[in-house]
C-alpha positions in Angstrom: -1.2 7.8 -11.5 1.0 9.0 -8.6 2.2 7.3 -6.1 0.0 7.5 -3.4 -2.7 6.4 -6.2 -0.4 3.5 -7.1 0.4 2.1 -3.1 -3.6 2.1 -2.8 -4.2 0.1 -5.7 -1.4 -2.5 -4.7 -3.0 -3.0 -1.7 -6.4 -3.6 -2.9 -4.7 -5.7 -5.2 -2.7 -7.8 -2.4 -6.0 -7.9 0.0 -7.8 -9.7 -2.9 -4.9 -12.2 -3.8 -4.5 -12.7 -0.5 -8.0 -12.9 0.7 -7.3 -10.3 3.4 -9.4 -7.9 5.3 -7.9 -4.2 5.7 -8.7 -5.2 9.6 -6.5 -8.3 9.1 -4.0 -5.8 7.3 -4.0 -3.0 10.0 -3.4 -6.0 12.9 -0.4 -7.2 11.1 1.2 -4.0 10.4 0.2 -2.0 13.3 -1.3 0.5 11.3 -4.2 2.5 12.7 -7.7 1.9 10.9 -7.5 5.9 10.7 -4.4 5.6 9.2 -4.5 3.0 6.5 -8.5 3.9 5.7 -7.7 7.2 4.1 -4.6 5.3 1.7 -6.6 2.5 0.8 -9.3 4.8 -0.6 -6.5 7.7 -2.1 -7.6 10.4 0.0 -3.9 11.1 1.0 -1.9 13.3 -0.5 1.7 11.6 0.8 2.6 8.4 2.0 5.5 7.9 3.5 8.5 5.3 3.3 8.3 3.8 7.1 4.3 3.8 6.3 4.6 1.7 2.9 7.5 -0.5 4.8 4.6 -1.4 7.4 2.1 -2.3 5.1 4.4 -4.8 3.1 5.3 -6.2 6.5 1.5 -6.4 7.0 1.0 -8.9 4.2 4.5 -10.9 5.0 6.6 -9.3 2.5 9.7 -7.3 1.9 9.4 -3.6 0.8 11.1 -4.2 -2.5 8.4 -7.2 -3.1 5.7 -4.8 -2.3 7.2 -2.5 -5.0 7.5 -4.9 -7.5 4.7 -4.8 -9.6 4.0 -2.7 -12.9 2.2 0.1 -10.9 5.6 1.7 -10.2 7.1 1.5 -13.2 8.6 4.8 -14.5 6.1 4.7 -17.1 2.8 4.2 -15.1 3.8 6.5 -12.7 4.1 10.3 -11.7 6.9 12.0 -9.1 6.0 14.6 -8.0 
């Protein structure tokens, strides 16, 4: 999986546990809908750092809470 793969799936993951909407998500991080549509559903190729920052904002959490979870371990997970 890379990592745009793997920041999709954590928040699907986060908007379940949290019982969250992706419009309850976008409101909170000020993320456009155009915006975070097309990374919730991997169409993007890149994801930036101030973008992922917003989104773990969005759901009231810091960025290294947001990236701790198996899906970026070194082992589950492609650089590229």
């Amino acid at each position: 999986m890379n990592v745009c793969q793997a920041v999709a799936r954590r928040i699907s993951n986060l908007l379940v546990k949290n019982n969250m909407t992706q419009y309850r998500l976008e409101r909170n991080s000020g993320i456009l809908h155009q915006t975070l549509t097309p990374i919730i559903q991997g169409k993007n190729k890149t994801v930036t750092l101030s973008t992922v920052i917003m989104i773990a904002k969005g759901f009231n959490m810091t960025l290294l809470e947001f990236l701790d979870d198996p899906l970026f371990d070194y082992d589950n997970i492609e650089a590229e």
